[in-house]
PDB file of N, CA, C and O in Angstrom:
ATOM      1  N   UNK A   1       0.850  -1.187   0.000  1.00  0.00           N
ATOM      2  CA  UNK A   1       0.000   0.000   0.000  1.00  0.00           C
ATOM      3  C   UNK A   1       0.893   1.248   0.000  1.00  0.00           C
ATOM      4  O   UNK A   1       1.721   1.529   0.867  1.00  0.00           O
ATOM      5  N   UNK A   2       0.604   1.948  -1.094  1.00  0.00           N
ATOM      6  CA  UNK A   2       1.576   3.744  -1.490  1.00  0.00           C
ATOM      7  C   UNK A   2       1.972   4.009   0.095  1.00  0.00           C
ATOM      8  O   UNK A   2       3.061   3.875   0.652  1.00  0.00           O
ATOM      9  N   UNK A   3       0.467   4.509   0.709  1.00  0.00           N
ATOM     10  CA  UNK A   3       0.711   5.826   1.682  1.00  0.00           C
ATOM     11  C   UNK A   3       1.298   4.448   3.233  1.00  0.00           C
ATOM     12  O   UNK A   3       1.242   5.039   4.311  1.00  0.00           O
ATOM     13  N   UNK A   4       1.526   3.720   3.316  1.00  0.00           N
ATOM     14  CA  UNK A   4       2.036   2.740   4.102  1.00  0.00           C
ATOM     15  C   UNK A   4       3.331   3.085   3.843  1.00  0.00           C
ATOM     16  O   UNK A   4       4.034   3.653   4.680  1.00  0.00           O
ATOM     17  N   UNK A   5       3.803   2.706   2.450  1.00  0.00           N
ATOM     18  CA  UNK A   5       5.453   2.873   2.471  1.00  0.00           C
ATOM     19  C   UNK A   5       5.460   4.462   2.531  1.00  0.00           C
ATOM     20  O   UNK A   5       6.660   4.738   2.561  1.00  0.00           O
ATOM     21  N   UNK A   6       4.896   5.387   2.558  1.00  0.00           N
ATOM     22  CA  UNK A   6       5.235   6.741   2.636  1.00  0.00           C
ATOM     23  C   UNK A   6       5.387   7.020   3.797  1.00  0.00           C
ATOM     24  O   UNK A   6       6.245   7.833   4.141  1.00  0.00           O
ATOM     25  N   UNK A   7       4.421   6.278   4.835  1.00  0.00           N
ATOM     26  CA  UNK A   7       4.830   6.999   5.661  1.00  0.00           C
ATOM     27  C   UNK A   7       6.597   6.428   6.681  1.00  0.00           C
ATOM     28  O   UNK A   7       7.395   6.910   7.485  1.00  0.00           O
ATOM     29  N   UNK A   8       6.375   5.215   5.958  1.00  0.00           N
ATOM     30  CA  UNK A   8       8.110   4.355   6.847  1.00  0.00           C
ATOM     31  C   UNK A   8       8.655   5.288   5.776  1.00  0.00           C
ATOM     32  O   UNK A   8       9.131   6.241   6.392  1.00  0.00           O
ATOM     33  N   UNK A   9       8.779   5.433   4.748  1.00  0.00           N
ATOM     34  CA  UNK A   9       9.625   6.621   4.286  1.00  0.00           C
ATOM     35  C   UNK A   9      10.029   7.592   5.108  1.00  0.00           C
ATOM     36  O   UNK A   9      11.130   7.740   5.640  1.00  0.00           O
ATOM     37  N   UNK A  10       8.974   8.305   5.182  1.00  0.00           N
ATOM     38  CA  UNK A  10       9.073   9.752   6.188  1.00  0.00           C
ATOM     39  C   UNK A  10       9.961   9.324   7.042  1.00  0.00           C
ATOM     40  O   UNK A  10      11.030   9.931   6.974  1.00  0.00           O
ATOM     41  N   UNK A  11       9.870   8.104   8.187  1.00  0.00           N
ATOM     42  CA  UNK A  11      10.438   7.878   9.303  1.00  0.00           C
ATOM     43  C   UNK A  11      12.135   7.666   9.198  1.00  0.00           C
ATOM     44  O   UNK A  11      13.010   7.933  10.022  1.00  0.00           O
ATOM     45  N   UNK A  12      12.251   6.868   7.364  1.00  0.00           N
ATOM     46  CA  UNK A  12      13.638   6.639   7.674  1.00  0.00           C
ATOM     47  C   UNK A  12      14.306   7.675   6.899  1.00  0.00           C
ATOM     48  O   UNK A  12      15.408   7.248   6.554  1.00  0.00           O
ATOM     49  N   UNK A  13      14.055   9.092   6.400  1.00  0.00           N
ATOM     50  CA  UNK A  13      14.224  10.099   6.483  1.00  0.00           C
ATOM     51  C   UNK A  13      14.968  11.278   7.448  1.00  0.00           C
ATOM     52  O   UNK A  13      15.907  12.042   7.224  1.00  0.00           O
ATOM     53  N   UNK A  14      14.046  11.049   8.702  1.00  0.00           N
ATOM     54  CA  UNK A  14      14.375  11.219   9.820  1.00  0.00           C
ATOM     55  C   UNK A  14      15.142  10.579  10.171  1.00  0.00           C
ATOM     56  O   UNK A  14      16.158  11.122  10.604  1.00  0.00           O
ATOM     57  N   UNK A  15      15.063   9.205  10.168  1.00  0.00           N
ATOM     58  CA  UNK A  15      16.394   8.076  10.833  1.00  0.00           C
ATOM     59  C   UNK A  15      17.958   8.339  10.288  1.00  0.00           C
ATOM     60  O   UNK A  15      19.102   8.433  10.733  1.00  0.00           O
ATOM     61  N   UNK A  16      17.198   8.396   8.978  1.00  0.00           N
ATOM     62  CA  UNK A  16      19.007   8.654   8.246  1.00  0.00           C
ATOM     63  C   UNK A  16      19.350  10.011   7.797  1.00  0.00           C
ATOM     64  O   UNK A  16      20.528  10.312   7.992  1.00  0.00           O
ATOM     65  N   UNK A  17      18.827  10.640   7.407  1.00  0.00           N
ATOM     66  CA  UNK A  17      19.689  12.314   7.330  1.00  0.00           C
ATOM     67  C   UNK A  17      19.647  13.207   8.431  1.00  0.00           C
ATOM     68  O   UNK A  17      18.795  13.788   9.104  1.00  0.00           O
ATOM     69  N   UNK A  18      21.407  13.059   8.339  1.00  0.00           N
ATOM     70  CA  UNK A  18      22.209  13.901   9.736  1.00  0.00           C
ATOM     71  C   UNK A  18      21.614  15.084  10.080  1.00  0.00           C
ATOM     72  O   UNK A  18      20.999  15.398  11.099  1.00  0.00           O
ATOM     73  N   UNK A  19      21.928  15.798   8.926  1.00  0.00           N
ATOM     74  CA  UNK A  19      21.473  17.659   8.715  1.00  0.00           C
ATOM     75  C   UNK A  19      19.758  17.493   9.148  1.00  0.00           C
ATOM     76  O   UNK A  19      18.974  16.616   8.787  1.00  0.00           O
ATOM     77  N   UNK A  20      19.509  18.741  10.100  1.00  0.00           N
ATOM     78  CA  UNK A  20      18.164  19.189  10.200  1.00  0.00           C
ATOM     79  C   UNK A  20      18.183  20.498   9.200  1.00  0.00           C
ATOM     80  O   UNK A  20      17.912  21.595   9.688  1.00  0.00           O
ATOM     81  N   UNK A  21      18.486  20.390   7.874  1.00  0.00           N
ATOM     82  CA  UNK A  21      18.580  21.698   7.487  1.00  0.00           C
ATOM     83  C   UNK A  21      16.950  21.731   6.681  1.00  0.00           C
ATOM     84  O   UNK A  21      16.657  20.917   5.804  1.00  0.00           O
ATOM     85  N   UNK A  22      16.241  22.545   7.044  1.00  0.00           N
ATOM     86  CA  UNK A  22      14.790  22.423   6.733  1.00  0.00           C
ATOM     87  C   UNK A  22      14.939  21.728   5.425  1.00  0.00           C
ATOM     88  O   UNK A  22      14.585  20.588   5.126  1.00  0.00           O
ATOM     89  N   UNK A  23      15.626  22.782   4.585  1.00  0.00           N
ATOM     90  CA  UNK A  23      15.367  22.826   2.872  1.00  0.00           C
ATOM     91  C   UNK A  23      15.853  21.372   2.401  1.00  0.00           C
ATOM     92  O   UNK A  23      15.382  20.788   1.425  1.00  0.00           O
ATOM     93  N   UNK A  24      16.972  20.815   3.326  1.00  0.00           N
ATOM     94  CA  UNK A  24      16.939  19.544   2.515  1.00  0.00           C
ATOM     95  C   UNK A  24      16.388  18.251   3.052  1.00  0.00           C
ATOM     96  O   UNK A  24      16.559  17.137   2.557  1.00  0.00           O
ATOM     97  N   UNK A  25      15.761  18.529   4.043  1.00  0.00           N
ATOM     98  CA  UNK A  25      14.630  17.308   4.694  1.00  0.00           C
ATOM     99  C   UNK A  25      13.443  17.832   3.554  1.00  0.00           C
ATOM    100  O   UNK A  25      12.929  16.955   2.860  1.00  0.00           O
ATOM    101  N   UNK A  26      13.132  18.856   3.419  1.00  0.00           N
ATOM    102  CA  UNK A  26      11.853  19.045   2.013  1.00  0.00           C
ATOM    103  C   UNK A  26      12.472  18.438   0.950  1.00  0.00           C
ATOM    104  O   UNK A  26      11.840  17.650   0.246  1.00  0.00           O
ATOM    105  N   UNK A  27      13.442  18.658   0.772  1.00  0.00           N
ATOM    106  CA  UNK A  27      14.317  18.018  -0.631  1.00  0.00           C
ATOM    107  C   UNK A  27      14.090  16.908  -0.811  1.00  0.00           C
ATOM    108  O   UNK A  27      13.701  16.506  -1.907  1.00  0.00           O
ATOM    109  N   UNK A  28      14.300  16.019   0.358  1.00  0.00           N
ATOM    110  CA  UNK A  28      14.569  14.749   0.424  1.00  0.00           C
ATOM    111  C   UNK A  28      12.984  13.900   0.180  1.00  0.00           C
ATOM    112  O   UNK A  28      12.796  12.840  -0.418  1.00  0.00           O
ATOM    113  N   UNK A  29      11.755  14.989   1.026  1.00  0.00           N
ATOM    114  CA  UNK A  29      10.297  14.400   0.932  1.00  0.00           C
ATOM    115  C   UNK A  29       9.879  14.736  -0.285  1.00  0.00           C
ATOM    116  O   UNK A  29       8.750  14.286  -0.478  1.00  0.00           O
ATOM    117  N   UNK A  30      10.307  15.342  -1.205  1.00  0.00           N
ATOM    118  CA  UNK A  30       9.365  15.656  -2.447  1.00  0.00           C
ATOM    119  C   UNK A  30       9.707  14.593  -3.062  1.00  0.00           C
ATOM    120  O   UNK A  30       8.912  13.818  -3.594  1.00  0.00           O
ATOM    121  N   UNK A  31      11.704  14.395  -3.021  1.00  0.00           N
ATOM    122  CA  UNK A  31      11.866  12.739  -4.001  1.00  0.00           C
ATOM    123  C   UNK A  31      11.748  12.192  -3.603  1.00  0.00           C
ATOM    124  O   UNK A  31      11.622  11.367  -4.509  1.00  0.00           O
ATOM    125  N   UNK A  32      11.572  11.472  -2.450  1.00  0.00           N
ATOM    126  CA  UNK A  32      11.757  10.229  -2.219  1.00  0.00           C
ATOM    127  C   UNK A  32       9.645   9.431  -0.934  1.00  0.00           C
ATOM    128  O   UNK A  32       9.234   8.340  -0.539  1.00  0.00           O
ATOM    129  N   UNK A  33       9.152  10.870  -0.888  1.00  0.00           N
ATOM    130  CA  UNK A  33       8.148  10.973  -0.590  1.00  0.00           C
ATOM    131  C   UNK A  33       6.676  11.118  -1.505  1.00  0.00           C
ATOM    132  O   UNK A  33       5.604  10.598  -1.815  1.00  0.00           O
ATOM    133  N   UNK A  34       7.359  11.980  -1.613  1.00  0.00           N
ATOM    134  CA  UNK A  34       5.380  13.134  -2.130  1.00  0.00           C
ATOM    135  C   UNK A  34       5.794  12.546  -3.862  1.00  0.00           C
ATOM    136  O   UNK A  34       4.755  12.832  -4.458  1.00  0.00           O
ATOM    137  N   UNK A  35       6.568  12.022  -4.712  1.00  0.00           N
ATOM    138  CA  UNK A  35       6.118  11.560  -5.873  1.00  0.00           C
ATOM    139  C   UNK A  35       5.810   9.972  -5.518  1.00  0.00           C
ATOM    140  O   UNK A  35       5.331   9.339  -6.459  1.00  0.00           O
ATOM    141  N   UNK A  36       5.970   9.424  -4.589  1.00  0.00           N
ATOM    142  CA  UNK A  36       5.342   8.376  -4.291  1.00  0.00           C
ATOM    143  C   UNK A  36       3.359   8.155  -4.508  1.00  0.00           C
ATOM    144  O   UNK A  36       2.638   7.310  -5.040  1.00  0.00           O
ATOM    145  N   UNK A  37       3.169   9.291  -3.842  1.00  0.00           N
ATOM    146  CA  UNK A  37       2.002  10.069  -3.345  1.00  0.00           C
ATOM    147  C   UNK A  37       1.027  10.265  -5.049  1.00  0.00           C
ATOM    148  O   UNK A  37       0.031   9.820  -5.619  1.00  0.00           O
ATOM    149  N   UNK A  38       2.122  11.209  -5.248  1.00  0.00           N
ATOM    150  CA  UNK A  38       1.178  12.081  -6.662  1.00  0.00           C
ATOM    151  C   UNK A  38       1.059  10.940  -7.816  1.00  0.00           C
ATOM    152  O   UNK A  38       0.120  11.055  -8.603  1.00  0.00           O
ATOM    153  N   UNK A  39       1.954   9.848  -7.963  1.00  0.00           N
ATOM    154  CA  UNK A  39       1.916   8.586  -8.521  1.00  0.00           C
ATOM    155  C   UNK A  39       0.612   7.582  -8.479  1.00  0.00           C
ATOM    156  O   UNK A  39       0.194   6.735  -9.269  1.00  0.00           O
ATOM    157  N   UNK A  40       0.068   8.153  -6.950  1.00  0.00           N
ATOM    158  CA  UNK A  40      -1.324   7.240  -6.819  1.00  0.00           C
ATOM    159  C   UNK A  40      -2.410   8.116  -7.687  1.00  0.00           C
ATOM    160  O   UNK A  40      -2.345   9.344  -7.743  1.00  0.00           O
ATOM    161  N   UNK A  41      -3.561   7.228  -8.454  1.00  0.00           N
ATOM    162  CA  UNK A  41      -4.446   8.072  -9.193  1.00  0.00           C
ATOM    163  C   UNK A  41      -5.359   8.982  -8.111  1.00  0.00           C
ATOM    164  O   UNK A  41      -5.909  10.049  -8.384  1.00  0.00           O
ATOM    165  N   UNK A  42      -5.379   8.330  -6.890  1.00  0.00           N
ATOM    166  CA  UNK A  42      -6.879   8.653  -6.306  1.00  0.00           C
ATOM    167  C   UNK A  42      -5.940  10.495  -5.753  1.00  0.00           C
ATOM    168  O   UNK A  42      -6.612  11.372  -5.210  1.00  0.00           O
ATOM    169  N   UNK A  43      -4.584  10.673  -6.016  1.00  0.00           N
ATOM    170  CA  UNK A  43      -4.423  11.689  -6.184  1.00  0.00           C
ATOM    171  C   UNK A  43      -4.903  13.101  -6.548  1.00  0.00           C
ATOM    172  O   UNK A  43      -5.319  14.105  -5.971  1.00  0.00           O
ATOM    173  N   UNK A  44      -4.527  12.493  -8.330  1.00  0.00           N
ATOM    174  CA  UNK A  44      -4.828  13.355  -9.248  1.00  0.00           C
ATOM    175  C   UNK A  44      -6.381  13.630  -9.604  1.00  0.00           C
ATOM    176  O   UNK A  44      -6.762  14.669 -10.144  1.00  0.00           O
ATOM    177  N   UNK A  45      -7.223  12.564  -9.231  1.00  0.00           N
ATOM    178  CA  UNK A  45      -8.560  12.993  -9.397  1.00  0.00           C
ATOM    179  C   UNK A  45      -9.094  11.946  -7.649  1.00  0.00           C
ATOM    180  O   UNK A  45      -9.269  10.742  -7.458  1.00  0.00           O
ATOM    181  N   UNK A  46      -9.183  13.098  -6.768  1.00  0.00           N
ATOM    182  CA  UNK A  46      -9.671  12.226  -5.764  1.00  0.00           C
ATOM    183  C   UNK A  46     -11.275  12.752  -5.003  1.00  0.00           C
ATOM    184  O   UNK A  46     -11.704  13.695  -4.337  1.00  0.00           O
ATOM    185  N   UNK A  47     -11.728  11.576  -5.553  1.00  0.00           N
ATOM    186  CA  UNK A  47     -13.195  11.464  -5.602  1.00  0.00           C
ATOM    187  C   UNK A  47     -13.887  11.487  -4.410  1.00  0.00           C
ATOM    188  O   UNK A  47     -15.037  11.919  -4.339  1.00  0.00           O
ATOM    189  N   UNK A  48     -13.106  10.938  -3.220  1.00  0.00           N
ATOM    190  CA  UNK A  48     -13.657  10.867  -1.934  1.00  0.00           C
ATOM    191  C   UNK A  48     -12.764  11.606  -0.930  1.00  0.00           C
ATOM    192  O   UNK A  48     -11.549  11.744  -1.074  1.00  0.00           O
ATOM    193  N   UNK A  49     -13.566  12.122   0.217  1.00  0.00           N
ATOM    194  CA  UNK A  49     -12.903  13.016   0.870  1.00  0.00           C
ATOM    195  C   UNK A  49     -11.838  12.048   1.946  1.00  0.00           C
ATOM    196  O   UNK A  49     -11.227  12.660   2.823  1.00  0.00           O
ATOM    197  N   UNK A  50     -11.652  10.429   1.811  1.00  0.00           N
ATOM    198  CA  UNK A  50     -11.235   9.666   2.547  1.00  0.00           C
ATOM    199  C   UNK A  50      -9.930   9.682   1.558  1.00  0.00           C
ATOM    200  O   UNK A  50      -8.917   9.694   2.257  1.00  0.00           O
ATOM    201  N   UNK A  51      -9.693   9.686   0.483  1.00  0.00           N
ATOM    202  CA  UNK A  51      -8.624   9.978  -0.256  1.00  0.00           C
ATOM    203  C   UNK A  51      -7.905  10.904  -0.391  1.00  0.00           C
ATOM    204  O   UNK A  51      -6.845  10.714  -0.988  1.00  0.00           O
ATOM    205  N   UNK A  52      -8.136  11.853  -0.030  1.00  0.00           N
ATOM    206  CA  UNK A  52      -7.380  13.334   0.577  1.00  0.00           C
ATOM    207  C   UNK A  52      -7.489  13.375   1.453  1.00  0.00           C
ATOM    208  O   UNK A  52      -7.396  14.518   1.901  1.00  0.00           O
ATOM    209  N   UNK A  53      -7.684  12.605   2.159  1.00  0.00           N
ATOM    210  CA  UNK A  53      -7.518  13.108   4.114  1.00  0.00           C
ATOM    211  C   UNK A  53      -6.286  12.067   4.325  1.00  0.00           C
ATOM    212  O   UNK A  53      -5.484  12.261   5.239  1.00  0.00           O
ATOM    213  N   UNK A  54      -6.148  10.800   3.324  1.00  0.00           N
ATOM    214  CA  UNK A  54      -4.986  10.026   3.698  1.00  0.00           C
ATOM    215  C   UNK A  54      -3.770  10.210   3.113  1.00  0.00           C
ATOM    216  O   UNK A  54      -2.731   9.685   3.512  1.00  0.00           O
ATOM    217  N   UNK A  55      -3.896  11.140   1.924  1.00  0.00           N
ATOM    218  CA  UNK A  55      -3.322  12.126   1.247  1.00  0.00           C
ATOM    219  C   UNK A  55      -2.425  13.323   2.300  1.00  0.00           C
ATOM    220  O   UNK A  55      -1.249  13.434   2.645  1.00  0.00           O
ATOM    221  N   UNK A  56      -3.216  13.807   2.466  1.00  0.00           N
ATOM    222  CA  UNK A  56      -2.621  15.061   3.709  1.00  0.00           C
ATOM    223  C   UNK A  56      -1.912  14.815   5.049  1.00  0.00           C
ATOM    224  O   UNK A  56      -1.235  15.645   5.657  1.00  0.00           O
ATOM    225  N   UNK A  57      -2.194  13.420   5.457  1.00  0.00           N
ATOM    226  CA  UNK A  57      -2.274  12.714   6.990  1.00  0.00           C
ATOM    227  C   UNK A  57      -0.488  12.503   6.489  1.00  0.00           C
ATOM    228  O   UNK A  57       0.502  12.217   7.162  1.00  0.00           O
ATOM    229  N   UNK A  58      -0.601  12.691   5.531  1.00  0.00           N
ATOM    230  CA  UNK A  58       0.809  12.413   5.127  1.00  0.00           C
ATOM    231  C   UNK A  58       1.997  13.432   5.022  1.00  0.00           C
ATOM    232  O   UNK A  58       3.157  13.186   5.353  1.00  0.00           O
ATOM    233  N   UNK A  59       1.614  14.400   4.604  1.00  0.00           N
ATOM    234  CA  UNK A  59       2.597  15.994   4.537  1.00  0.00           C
ATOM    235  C   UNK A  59       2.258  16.393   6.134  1.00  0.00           C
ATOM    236  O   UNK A  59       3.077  16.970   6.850  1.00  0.00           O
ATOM    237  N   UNK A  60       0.926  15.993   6.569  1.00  0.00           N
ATOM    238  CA  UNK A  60       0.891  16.849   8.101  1.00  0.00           C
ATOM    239  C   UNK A  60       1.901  16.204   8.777  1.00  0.00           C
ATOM    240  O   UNK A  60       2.604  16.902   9.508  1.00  0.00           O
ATOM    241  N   UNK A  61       2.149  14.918   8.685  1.00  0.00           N
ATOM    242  CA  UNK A  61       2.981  14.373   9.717  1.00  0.00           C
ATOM    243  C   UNK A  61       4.802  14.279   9.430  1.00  0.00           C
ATOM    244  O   UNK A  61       5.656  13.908  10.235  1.00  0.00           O
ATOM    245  N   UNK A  62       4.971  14.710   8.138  1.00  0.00           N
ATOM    246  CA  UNK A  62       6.257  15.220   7.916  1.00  0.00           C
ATOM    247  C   UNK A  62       6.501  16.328   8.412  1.00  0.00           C
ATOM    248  O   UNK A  62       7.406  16.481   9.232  1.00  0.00           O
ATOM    249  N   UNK A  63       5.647  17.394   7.952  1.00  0.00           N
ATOM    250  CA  UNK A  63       5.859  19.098   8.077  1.00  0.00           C
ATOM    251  C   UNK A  63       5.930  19.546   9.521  1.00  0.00           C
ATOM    252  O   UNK A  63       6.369  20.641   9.870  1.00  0.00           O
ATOM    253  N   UNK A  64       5.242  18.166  10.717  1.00  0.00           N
ATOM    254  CA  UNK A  64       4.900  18.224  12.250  1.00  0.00           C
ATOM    255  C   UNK A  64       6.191  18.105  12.774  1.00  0.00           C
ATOM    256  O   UNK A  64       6.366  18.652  13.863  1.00  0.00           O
ATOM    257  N   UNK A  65       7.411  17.357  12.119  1.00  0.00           N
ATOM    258  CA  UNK A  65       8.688  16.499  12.634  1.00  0.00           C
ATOM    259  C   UNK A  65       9.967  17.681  11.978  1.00  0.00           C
ATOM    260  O   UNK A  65      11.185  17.620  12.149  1.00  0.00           O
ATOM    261  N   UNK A  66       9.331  18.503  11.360  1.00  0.00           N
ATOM    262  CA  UNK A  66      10.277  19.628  10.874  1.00  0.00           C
ATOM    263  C   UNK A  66      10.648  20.400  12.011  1.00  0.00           C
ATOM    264  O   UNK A  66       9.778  20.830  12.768  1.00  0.00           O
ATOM    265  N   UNK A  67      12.350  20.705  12.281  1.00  0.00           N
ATOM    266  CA  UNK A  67      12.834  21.231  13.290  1.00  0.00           C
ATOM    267  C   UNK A  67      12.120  22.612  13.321  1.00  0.00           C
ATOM    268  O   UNK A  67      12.176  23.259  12.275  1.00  0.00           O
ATOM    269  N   UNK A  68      11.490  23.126  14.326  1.00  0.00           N
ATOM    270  CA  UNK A  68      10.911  24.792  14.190  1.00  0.00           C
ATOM    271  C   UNK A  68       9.200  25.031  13.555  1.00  0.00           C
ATOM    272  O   UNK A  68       8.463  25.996  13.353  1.00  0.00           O
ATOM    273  N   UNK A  69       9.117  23.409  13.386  1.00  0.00           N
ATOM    274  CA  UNK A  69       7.740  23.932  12.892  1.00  0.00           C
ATOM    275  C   UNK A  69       6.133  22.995  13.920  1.00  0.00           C
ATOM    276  O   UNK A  69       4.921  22.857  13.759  1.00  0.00           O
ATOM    277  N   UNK A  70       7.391  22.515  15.109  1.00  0.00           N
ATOM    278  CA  UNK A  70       6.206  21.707  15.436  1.00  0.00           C
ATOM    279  C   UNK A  70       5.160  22.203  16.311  1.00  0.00           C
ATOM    280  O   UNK A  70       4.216  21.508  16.685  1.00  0.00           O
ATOM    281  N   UNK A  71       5.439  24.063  16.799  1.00  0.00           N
ATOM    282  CA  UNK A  71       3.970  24.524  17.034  1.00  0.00           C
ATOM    283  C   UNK A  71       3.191  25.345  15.881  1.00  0.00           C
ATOM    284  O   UNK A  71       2.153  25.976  16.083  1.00  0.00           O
ATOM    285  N   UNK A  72       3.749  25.254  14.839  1.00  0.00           N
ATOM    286  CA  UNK A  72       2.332  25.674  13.896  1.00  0.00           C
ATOM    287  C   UNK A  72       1.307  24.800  13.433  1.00  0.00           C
ATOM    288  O   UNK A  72       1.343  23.570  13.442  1.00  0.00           O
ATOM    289  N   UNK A  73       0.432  25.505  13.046  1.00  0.00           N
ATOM    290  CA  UNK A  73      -0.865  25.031  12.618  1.00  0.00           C
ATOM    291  C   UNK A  73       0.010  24.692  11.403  1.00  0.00           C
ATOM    292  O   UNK A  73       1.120  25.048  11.005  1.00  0.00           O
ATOM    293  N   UNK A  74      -1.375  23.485  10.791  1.00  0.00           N
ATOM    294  CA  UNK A  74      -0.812  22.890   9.534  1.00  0.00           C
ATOM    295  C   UNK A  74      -0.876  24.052   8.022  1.00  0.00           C
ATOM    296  O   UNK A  74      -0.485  23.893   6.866  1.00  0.00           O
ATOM    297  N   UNK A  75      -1.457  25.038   8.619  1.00  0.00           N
ATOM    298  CA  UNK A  75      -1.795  25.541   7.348  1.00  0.00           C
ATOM    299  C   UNK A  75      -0.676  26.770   7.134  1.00  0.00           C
ATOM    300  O   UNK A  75      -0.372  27.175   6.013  1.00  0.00           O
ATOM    301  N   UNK A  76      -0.089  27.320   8.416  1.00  0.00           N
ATOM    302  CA  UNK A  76       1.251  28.304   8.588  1.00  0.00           C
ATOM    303  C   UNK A  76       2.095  27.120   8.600  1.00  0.00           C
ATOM    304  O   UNK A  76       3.005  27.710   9.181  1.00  0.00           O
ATOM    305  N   UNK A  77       2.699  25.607   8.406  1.00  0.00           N
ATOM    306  CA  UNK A  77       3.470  24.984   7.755  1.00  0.00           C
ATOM    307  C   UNK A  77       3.442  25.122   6.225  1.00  0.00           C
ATOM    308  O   UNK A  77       4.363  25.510   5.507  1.00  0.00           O
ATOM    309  N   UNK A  78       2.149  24.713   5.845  1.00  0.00           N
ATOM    310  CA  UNK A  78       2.105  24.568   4.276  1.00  0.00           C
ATOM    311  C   UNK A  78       2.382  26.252   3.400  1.00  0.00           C
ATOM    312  O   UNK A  78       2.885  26.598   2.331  1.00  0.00           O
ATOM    313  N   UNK A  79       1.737  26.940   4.550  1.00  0.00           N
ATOM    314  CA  UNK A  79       2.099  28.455   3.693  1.00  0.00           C
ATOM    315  C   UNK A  79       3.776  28.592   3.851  1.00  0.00           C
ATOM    316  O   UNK A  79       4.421  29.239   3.025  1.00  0.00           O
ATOM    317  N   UNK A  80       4.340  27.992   4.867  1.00  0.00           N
ATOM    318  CA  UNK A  80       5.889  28.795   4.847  1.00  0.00           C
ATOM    319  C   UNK A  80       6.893  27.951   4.221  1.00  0.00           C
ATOM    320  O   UNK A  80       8.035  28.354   3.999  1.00  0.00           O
ATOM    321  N   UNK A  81       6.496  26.827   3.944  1.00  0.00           N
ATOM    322  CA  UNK A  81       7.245  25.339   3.581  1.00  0.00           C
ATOM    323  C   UNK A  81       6.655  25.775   1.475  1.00  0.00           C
ATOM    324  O   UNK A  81       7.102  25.142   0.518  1.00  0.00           O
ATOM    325  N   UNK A  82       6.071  26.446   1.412  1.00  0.00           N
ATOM    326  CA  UNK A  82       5.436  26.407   0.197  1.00  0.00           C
ATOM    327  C   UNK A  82       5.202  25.516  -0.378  1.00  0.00           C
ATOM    328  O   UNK A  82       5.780  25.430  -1.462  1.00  0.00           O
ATOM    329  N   UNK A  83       4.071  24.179   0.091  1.00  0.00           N
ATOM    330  CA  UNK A  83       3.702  23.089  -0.404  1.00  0.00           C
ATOM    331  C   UNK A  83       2.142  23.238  -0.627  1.00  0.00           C
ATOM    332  O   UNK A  83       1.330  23.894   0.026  1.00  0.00           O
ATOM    333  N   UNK A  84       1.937  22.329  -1.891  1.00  0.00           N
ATOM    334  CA  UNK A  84       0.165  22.805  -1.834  1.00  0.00           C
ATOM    335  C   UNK A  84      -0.382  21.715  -1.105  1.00  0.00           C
ATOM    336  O   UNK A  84       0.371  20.799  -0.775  1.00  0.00           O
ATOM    337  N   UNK A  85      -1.761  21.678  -0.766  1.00  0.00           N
ATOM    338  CA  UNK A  85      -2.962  20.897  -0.068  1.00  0.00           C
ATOM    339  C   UNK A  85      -3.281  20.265  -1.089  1.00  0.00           C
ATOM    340  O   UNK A  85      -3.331  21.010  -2.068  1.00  0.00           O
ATOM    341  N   UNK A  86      -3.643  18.697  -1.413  1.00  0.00           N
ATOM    342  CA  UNK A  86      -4.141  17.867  -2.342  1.00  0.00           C
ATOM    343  C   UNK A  86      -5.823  18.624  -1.949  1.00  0.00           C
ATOM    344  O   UNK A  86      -6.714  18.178  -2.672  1.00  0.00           O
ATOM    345  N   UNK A  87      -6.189  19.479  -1.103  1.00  0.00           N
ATOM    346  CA  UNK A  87      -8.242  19.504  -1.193  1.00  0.00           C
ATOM    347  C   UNK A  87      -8.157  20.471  -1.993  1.00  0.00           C
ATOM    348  O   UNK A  87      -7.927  21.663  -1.793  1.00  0.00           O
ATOM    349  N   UNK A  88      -8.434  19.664  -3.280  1.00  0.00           N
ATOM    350  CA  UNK A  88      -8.975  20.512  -4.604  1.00  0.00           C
ATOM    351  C   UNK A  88      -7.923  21.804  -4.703  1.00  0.00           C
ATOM    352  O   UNK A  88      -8.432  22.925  -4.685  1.00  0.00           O
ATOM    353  N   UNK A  89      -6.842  21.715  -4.782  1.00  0.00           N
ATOM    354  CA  UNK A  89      -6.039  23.093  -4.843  1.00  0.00           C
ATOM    355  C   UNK A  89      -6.317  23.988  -4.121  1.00  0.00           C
ATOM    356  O   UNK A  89      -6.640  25.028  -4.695  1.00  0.00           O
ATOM    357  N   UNK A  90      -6.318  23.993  -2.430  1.00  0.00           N
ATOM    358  CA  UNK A  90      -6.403  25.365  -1.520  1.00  0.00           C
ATOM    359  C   UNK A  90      -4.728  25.505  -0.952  1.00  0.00           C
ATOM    360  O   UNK A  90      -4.400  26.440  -0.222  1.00  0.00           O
TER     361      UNK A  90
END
């Protein structure tokens, strides 16, 4: 299951790169993460709101483990990290 290995992704992310340098823990989740993600169809056209919520459950819990960002709201992560929301482009 995609978002299964995404999320042990995320974890060995964290496990293995030394540097907390924001920009390249994002570096590291767009390749080796989030095209995992955008690869699934229920992505690109996702029909049920259970498909974007398991979608998101996924950037929230990366963007949560980011050094400096773990008291913002998810939405002052996604605005300062400049990543979009899979709900319908907000």
């Amino acid at each position: 299951m995609p978002l299964l290995s995404a999320h042990q992704r995320i974890n060995l992310i964290f496990r293995t790169v030394v540097s907390r340098d924001v920009t390249m823990l994002l570096r590291a989740y767009t390749t080796y993460v989030r095209h995992l993600l955008e690869h699934n169809t229920a992505v690109w056209s996702p029909s049920l709101k259970q498909d974007i919520t398991s979608v998101e459950k996924v950037q929230r819990k990366f963007t949560k483990r980011l050094p400096g960002y773990r008291n913002c709201s998810y939405l002052e992560r996604r605005r300062n990290l400049n990543l979009m929301s899979h709900d319908f482009g907000t």
